[in-house]
Backbone of each chain as ProteinMPNN parsed JSONL, in Angstrom:
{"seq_chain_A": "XXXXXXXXXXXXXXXXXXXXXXXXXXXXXXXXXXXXXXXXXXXXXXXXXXXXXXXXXXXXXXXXXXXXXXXXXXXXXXXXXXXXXXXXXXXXXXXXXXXXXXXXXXXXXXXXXXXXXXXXXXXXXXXXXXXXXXXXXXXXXXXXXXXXXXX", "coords_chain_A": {"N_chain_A": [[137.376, -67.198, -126.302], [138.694, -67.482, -129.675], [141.726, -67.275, -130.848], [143.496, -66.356, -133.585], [146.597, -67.195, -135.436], [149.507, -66.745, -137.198], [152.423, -69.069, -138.112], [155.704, -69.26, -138.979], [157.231, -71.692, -140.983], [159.559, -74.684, -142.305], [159.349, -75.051, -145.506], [157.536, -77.678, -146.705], [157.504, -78.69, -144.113], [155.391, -78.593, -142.16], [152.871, -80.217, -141.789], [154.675, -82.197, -139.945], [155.231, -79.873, -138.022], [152.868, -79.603, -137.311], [152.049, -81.777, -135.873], [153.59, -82.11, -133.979], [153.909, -80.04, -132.382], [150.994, -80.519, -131.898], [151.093, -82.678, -129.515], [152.907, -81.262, -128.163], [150.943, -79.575, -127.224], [148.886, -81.139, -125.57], [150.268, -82.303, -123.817], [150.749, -80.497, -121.981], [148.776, -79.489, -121.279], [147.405, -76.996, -123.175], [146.528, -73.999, -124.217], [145.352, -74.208, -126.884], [143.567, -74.799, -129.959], [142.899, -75.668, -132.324], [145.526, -76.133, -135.185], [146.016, -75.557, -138.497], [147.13, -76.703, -141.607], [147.212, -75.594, -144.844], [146.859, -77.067, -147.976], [147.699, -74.662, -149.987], [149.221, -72.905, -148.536], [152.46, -72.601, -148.429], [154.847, -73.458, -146.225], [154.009, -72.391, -143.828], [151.835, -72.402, -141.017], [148.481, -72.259, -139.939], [147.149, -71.053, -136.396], [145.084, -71.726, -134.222], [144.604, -70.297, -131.241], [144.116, -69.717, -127.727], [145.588, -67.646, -126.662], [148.746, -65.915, -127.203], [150.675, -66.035, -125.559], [150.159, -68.735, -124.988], [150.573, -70.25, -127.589], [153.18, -69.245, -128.27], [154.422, -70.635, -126.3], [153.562, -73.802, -127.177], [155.103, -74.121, -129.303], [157.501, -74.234, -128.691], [160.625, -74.835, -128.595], [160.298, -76.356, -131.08], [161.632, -78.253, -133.987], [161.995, -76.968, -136.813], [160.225, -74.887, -136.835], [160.11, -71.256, -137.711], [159.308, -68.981, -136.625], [156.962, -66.585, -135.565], [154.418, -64.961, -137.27], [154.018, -61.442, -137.34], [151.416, -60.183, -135.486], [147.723, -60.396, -135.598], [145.783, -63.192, -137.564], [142.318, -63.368, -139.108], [139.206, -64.706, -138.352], [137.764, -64.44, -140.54], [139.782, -64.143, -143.129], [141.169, -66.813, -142.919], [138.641, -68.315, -143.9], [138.307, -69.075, -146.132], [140.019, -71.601, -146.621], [138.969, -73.505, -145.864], [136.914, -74.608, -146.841], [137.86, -75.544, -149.284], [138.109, -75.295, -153.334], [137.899, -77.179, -155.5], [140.445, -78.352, -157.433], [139.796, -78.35, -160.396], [138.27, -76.899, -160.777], [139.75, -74.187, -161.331], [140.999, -73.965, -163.458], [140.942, -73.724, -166.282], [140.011, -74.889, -170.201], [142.324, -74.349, -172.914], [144.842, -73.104, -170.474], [148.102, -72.642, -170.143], [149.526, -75.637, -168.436], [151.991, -77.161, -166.058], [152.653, -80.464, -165.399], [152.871, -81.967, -162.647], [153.559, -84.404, -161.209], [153.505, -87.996, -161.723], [154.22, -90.041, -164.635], [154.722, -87.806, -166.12], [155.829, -85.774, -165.296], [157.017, -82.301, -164.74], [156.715, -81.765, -167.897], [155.208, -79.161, -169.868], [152.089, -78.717, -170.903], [149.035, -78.26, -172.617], [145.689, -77.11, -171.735], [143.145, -79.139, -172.734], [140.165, -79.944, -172.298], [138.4, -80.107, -169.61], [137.347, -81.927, -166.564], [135.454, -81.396, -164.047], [133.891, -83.094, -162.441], [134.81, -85.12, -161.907], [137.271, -83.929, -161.395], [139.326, -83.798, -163.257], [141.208, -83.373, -165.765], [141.759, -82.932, -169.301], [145.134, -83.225, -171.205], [147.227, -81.385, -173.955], [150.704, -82.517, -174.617], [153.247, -80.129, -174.85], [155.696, -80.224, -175.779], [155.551, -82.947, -177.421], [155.708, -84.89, -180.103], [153.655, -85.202, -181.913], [150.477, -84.885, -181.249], [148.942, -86.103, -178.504], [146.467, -86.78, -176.624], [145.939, -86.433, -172.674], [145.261, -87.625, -169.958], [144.809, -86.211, -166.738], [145.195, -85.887, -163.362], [143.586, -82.903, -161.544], [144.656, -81.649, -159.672], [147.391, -82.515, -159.866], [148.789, -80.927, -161.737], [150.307, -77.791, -162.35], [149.418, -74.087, -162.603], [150.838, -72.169, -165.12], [149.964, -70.647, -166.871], [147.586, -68.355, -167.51], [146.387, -67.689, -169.801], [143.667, -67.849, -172.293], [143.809, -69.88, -174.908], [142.264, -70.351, -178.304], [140.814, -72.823, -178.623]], "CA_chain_A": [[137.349, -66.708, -127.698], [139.611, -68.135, -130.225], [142.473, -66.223, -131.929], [144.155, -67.04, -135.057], [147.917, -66.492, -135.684], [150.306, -67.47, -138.377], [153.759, -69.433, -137.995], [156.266, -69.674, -140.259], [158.187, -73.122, -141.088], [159.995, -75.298, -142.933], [158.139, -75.78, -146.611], [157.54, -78.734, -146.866], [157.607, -79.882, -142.832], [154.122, -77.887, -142.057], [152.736, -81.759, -141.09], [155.568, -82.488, -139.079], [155.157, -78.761, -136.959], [151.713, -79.483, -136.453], [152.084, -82.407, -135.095], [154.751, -82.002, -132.94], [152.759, -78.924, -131.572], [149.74, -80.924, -130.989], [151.914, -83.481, -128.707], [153.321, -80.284, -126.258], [149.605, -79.049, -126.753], [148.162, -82.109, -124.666], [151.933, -82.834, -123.028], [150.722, -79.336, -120.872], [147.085, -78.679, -121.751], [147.623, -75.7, -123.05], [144.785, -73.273, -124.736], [145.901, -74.208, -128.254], [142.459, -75.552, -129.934], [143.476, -76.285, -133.642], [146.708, -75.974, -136.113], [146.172, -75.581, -139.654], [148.289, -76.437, -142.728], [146.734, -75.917, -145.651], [147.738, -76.742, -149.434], [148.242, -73.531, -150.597], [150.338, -71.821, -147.75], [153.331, -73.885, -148.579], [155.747, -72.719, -145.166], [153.109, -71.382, -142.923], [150.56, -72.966, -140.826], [147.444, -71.182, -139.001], [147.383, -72.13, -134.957], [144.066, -71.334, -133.176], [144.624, -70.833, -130.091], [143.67, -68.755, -126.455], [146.65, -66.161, -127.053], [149.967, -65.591, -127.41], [151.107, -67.44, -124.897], [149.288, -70.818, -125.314], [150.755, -70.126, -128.685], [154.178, -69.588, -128.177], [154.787, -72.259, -125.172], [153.259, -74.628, -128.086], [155.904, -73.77, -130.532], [159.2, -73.634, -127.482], [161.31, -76.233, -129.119], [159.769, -77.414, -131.837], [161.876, -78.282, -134.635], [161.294, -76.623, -138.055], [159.693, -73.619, -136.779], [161.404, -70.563, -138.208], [159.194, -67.642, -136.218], [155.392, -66.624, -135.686], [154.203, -63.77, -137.765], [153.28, -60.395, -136.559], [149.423, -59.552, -135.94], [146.927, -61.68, -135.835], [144.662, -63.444, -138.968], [141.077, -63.002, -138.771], [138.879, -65.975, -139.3], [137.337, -64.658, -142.714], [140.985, -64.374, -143.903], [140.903, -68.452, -143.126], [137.937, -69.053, -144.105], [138.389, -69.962, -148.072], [140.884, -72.187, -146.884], [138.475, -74.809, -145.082], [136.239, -75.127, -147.978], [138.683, -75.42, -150.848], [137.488, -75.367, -154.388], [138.356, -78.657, -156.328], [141.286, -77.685, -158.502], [139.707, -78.446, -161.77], [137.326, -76.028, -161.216], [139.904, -73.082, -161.149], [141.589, -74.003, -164.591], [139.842, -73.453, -167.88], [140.267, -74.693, -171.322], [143.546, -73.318, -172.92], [145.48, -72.824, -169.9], [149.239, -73.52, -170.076], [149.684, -75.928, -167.191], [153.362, -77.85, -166.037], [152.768, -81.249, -164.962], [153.891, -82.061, -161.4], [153.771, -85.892, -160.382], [153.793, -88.976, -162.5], [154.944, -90.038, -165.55], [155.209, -86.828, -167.797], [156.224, -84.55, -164.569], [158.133, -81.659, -165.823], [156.257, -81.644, -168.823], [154.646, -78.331, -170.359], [151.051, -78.716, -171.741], [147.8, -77.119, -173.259], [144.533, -77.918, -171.679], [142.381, -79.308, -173.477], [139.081, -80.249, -171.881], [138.188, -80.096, -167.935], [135.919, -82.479, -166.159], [135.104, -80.698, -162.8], [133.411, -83.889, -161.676], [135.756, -86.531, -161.884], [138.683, -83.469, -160.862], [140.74, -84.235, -163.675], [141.762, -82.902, -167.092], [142.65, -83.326, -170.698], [145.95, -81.936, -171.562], [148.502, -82.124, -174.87], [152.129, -81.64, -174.196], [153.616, -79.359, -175.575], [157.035, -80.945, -176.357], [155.235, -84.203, -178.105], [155.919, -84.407, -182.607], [152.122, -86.004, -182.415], [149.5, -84.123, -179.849], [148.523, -87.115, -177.62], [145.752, -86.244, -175.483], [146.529, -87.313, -171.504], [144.296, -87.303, -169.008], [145.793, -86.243, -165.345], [144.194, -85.134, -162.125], [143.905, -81.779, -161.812], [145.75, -81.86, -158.622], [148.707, -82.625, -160.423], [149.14, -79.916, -162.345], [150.564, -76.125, -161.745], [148.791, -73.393, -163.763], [151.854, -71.466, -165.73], [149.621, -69.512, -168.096], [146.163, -68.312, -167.609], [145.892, -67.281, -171.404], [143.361, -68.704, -172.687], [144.268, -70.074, -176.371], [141.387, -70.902, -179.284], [141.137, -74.718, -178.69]], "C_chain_A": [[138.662, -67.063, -128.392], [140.257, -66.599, -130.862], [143.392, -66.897, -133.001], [145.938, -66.434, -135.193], [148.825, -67.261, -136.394], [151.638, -67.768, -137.821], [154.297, -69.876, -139.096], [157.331, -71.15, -140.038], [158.769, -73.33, -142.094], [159.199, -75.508, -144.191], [158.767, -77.14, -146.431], [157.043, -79.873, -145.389], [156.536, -79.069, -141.683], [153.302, -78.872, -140.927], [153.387, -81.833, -140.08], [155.429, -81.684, -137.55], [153.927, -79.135, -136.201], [151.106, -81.053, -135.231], [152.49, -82.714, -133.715], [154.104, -81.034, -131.812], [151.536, -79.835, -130.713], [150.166, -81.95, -129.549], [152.219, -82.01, -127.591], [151.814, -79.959, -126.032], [148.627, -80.089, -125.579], [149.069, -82.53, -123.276], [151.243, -81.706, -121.706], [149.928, -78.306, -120.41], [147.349, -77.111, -121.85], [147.099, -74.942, -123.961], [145.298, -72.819, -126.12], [144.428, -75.104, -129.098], [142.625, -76.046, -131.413], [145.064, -75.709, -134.252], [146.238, -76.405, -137.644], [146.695, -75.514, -140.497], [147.833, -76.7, -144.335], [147.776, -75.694, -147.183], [148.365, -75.812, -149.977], [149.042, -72.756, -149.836], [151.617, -72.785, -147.085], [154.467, -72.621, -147.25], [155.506, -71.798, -144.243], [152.311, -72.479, -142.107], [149.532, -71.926, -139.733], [147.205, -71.899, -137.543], [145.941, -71.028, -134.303], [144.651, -71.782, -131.801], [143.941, -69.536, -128.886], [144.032, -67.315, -126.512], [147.666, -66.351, -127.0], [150.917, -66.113, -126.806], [151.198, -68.548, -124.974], [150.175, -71.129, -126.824], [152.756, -70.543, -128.718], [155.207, -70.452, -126.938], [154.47, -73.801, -125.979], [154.383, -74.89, -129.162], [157.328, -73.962, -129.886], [159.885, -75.21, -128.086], [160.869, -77.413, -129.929], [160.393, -77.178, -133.174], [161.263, -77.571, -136.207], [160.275, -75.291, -138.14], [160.578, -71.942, -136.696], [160.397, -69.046, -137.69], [157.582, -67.485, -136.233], [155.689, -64.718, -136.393], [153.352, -62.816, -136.994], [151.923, -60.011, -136.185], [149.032, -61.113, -135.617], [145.93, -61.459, -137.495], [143.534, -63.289, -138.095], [140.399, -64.31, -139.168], [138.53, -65.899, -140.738], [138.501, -64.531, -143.305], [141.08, -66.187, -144.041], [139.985, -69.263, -143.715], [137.257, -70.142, -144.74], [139.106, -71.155, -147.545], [140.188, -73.747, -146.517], [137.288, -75.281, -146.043], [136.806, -74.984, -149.229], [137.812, -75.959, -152.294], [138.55, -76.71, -154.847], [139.257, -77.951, -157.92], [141.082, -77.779, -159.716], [138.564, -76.868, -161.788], [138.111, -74.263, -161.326], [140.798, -73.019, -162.681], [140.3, -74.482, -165.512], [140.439, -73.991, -169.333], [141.458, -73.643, -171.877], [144.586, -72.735, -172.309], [146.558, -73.487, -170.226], [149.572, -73.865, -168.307], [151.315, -76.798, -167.283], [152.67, -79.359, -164.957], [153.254, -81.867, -163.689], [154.064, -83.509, -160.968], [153.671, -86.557, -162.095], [154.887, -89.19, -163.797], [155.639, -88.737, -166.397], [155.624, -85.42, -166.767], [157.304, -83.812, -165.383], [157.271, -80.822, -166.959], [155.493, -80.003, -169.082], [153.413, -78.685, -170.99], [149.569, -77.879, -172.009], [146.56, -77.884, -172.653], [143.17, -77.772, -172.66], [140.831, -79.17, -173.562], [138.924, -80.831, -170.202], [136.954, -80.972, -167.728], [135.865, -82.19, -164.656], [134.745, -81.822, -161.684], [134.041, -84.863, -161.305], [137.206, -85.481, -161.352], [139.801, -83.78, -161.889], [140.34, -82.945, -165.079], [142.235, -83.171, -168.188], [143.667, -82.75, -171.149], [146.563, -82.472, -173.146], [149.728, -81.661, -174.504], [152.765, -81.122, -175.048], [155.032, -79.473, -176.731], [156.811, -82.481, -177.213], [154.962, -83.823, -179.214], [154.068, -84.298, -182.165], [151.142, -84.976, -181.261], [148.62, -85.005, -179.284], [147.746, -86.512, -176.337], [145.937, -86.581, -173.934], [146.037, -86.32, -170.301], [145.092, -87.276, -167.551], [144.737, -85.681, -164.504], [144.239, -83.696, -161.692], [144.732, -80.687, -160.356], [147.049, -81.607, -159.025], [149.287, -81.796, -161.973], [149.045, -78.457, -161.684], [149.872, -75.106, -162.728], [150.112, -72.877, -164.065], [151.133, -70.739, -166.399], [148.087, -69.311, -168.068], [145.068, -67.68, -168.954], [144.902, -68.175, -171.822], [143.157, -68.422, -174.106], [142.305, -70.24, -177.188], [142.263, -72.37, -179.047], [140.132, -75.361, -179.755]], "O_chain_A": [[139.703, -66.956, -127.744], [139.775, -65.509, -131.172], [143.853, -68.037, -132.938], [146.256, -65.259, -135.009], [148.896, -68.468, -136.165], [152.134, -66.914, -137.085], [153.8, -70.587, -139.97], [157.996, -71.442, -139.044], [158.745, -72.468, -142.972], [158.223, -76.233, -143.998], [159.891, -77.56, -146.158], [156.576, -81.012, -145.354], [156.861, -78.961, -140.501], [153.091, -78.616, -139.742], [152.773, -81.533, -139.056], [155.457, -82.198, -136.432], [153.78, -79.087, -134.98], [150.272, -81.223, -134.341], [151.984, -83.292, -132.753], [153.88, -81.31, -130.634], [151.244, -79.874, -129.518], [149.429, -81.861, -128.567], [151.763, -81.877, -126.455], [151.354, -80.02, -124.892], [147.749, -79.598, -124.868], [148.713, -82.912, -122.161], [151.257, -82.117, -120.545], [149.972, -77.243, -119.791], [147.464, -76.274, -120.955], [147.35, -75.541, -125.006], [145.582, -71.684, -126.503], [144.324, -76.255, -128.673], [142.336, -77.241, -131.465], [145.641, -74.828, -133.615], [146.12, -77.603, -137.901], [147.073, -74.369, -140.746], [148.043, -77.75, -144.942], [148.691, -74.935, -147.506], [149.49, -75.969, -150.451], [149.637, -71.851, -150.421], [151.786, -73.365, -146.013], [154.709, -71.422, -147.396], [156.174, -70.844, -143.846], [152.177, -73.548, -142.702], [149.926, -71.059, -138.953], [147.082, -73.122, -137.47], [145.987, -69.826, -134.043], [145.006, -72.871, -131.348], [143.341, -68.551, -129.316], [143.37, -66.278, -126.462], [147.757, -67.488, -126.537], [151.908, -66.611, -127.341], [152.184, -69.283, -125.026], [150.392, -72.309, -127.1], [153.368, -71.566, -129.023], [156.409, -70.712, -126.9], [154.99, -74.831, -125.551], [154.403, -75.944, -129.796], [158.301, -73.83, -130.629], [159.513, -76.369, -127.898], [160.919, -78.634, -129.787], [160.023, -76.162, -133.761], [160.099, -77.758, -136.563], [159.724, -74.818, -139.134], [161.41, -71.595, -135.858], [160.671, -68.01, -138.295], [156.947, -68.281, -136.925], [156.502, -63.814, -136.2], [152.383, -63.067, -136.277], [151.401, -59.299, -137.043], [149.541, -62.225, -135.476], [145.572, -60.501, -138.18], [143.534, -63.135, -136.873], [140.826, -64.982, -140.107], [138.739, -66.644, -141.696], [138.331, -64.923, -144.46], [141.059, -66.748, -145.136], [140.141, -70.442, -144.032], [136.513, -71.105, -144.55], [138.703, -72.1, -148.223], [140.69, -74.837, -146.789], [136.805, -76.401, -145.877], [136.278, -74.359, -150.148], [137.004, -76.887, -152.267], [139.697, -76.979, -154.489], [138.873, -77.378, -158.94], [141.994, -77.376, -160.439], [138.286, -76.093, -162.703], [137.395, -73.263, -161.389], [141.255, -71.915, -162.978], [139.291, -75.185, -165.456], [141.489, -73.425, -169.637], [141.591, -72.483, -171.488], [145.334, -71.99, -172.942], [146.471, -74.663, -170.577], [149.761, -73.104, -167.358], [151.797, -77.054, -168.387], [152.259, -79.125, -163.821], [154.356, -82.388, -163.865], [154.995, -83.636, -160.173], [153.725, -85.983, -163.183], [156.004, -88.687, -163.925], [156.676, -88.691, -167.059], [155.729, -84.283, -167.227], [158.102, -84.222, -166.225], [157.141, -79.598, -166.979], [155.134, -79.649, -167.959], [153.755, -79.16, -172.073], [149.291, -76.846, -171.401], [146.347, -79.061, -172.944], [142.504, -76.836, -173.103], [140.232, -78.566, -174.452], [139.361, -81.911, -169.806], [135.896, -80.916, -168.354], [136.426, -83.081, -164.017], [135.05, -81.748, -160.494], [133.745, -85.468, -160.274], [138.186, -86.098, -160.933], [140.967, -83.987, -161.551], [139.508, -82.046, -165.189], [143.32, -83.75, -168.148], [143.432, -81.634, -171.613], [146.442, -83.636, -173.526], [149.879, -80.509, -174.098], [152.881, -81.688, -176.134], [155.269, -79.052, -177.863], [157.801, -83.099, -177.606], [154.278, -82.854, -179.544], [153.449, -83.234, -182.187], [151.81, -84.389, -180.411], [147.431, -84.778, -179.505], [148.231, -85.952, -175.355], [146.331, -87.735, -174.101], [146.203, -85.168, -169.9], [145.882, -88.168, -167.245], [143.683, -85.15, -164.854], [145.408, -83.396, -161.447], [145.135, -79.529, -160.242], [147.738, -80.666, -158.631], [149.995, -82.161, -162.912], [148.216, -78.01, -160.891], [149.833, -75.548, -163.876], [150.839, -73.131, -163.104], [151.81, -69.758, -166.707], [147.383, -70.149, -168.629], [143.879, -67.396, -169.096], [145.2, -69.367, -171.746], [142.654, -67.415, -174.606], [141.307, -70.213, -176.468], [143.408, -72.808, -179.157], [140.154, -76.572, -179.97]]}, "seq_chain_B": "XXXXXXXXXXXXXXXXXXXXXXXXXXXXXXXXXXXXXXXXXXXXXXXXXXXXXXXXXXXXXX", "coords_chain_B": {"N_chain_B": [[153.747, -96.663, -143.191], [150.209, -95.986, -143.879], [148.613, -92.837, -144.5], [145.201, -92.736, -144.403], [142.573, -91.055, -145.693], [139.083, -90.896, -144.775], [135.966, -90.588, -146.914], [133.432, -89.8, -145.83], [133.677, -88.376, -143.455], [136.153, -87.139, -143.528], [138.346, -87.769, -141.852], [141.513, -88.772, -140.417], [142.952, -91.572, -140.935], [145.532, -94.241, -139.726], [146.673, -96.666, -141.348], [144.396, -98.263, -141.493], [141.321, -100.029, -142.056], [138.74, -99.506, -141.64], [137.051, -96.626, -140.945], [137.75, -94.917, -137.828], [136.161, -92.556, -137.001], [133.888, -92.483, -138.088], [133.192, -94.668, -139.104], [133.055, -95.696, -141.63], [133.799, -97.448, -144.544], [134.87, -96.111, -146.441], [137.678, -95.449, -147.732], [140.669, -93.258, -148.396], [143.423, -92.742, -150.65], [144.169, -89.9, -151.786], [143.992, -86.958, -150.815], [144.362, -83.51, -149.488], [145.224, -80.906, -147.906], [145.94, -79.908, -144.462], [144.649, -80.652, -141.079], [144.818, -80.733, -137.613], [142.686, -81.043, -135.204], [142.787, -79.783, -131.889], [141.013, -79.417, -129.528], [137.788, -79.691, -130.048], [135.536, -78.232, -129.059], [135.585, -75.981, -128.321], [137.04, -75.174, -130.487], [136.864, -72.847, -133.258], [137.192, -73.004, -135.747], [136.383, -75.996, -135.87], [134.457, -76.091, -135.25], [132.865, -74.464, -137.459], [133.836, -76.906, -139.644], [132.176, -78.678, -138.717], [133.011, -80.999, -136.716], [132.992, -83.592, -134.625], [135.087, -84.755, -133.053], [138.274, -84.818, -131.593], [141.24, -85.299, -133.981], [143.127, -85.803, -136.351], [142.878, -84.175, -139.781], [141.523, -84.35, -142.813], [141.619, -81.523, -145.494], [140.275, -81.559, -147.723], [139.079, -84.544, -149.834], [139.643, -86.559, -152.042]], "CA_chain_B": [[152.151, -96.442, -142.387], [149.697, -95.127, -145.038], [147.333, -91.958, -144.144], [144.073, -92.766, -145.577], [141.109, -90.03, -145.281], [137.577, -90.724, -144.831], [135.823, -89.681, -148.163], [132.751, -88.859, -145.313], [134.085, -87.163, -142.406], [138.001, -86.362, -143.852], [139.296, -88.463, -140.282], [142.673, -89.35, -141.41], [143.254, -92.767, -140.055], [146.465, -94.536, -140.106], [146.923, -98.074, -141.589], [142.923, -98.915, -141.296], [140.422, -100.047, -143.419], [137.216, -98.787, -141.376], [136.957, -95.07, -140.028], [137.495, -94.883, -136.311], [134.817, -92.155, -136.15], [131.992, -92.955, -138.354], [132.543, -96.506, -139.187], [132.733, -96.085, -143.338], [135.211, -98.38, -145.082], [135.509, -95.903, -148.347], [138.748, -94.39, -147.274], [141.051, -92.716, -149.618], [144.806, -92.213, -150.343], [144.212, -88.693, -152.282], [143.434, -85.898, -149.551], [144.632, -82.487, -149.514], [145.75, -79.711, -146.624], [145.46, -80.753, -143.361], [144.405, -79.884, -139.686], [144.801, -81.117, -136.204], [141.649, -80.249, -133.994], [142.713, -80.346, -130.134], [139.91, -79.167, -128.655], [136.425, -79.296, -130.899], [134.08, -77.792, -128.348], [136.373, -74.324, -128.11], [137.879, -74.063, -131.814], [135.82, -72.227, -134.268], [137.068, -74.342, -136.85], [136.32, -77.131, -135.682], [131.919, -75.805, -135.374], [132.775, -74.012, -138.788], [134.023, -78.417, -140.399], [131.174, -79.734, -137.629], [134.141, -81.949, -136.694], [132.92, -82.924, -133.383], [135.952, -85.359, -132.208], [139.676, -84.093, -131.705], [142.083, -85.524, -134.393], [143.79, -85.465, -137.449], [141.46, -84.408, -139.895], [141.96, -83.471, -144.328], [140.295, -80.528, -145.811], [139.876, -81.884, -149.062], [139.063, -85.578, -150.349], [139.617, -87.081, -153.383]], "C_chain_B": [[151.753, -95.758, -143.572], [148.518, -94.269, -143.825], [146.092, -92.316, -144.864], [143.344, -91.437, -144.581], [139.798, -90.496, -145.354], [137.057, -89.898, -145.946], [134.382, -88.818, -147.145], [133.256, -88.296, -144.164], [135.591, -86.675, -142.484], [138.214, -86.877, -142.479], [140.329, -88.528, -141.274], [143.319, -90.702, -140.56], [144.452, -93.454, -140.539], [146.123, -96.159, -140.286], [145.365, -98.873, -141.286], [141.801, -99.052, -142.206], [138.745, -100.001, -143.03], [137.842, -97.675, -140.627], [137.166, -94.88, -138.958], [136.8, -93.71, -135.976], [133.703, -92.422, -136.596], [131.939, -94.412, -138.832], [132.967, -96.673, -140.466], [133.855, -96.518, -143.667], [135.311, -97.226, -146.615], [136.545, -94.776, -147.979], [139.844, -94.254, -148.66], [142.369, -92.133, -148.926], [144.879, -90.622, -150.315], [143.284, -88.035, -151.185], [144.854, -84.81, -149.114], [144.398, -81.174, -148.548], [145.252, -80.4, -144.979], [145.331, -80.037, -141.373], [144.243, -80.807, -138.822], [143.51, -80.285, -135.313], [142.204, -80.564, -132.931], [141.648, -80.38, -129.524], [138.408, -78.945, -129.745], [135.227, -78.301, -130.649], [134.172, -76.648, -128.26], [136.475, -73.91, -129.43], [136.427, -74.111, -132.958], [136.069, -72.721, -135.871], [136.629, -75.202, -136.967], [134.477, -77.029, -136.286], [132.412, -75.465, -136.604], [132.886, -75.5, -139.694], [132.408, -78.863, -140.069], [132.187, -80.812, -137.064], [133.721, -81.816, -135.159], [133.84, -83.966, -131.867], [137.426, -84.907, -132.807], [140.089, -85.193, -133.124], [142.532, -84.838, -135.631], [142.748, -85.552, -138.633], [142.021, -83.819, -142.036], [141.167, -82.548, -144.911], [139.465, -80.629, -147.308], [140.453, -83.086, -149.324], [138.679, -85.902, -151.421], [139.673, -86.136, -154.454]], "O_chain_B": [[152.524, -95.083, -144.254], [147.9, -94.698, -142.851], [146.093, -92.112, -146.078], [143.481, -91.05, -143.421], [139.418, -90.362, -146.518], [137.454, -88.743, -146.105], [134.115, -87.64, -147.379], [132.901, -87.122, -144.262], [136.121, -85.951, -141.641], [138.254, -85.87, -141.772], [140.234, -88.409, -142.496], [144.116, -90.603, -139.627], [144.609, -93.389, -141.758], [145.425, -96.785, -139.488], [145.338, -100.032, -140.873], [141.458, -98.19, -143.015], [137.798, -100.312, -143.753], [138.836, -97.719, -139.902], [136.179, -94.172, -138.762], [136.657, -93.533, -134.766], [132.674, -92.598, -135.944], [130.95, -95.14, -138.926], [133.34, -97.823, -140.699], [134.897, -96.078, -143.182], [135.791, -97.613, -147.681], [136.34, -93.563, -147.935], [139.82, -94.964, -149.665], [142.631, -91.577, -147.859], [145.37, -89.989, -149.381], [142.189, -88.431, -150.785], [145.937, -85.134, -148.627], [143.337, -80.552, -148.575], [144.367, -81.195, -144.66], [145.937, -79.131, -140.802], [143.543, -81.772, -139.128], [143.535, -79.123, -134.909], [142.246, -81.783, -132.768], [141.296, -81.406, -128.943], [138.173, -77.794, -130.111], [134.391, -77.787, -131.392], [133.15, -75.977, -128.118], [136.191, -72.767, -129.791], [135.531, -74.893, -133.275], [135.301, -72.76, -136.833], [136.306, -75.556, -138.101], [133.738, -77.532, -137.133], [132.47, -76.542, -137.198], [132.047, -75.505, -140.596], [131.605, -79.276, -140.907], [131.549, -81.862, -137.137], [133.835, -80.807, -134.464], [133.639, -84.035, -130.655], [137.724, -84.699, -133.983], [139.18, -85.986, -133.368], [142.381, -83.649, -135.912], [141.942, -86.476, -138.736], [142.853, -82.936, -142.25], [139.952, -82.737, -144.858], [138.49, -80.045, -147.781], [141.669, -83.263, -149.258], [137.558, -85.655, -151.864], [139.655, -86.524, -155.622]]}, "name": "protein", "num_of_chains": 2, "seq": "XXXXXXXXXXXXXXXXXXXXXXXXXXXXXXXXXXXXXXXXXXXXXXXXXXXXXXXXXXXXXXXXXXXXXXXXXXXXXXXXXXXXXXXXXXXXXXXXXXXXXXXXXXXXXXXXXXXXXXXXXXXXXXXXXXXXXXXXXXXXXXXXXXXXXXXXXXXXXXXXXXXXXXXXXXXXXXXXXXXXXXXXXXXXXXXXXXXXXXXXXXXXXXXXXXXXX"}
């Protein structure tokens, strides 16, 4: 029977842990059956494994790991995380979102119009004289404001 | 080395331009959170994906 238990890391080096993990996990067969690092639990990852042991003999010198959390998760606490919703579908018309990658990163803008299917978005920025519409993925944007304006 | 993902089974294959589990050439840069299966036949993740060979695997493509 599987058990679930949270470790805390490095943001950012989540990848890195679980890799490194899966390497002692085969290095010493040891009753560790997945590692999960999902998008949204930026400096965490979820480690199925046997128990507590298997768990922390997986983890014994592995860079970037800063401690396992107390308790165990449950799988329906995990469960959202393995069927993630497509980030356009959680922003609406009117939201103030901040830009995170490409050209206009940084940026502040108003959304305009969502296309769920294609995952992206229409935004204007907020700091532009003219209101230039600019289509981005909806990936690449942070929500900042869940107001939603008259558009 | 680039990660690509499988847009059908989320594999995450390195530097390849067919799948090494199901074969499909429509692999993809964009792919989001990610999981290591060790064992498929034990973890309850793994039956909860259907994922039914160990690797490196994305939970969301494209």
């Amino acid at each position: 029977m599987s058990r679930f238990f949270a470790v805390k890391t490095t943001a950012n080096q989540e990848r890195v842990v679980a890799n490194l993990m899966e390497m002692a996990v085969k290095k010493y067969q040891l009753g560790v059956y997945s590692i999960l690092a999902p998008k949204e639990m930026k400096g965490y990852i979820i480690v199925e494994a046997e128990g507590m042991e298997d768990l922390l003999r997986a983890i014994k010198g592995v860079p970037h790991v800063k401690g396992v959390v107390r308790g165990e998760v449950t799988f329906q606490e995990i469960e959202h995380f393995l069927t993630p919703k497509k980030a356009a579908e959680q922003i609406k018309e009117g939201y103030t979102v901040e830009i995170v990658s490409g050209p206009f990163r940084g940026e502040l803008a108003i959304v305009k119009r969502v296309d769920e299917a294609k995952n992206e978005i229409t935004v204007e920025l907020m700091e532009a004289v003219v209101p230039i519409p600019v289509t981005v993925k909806a990936d690449h944007v942070r929500i900042i404001d869940k107001k939603e304006e008259e558009v | 080395m680039t990660e690509l993902a499988c847009r059908k089974c989320k594999y995450i294959n390195m530097d390849a331009t067919i799948c090494r589990v199901c074969g499909s050439s429509e692999l993809t840069k964009e792919w989001y959170g990610y999981i290591v299966i060790v064992d498929p036949e034990k973890s309850q993740i793994a039956q909860k994906l259907g994922v039914k060979y160990p690797g490196k695997y994305a939970l969301r493509v494209g």
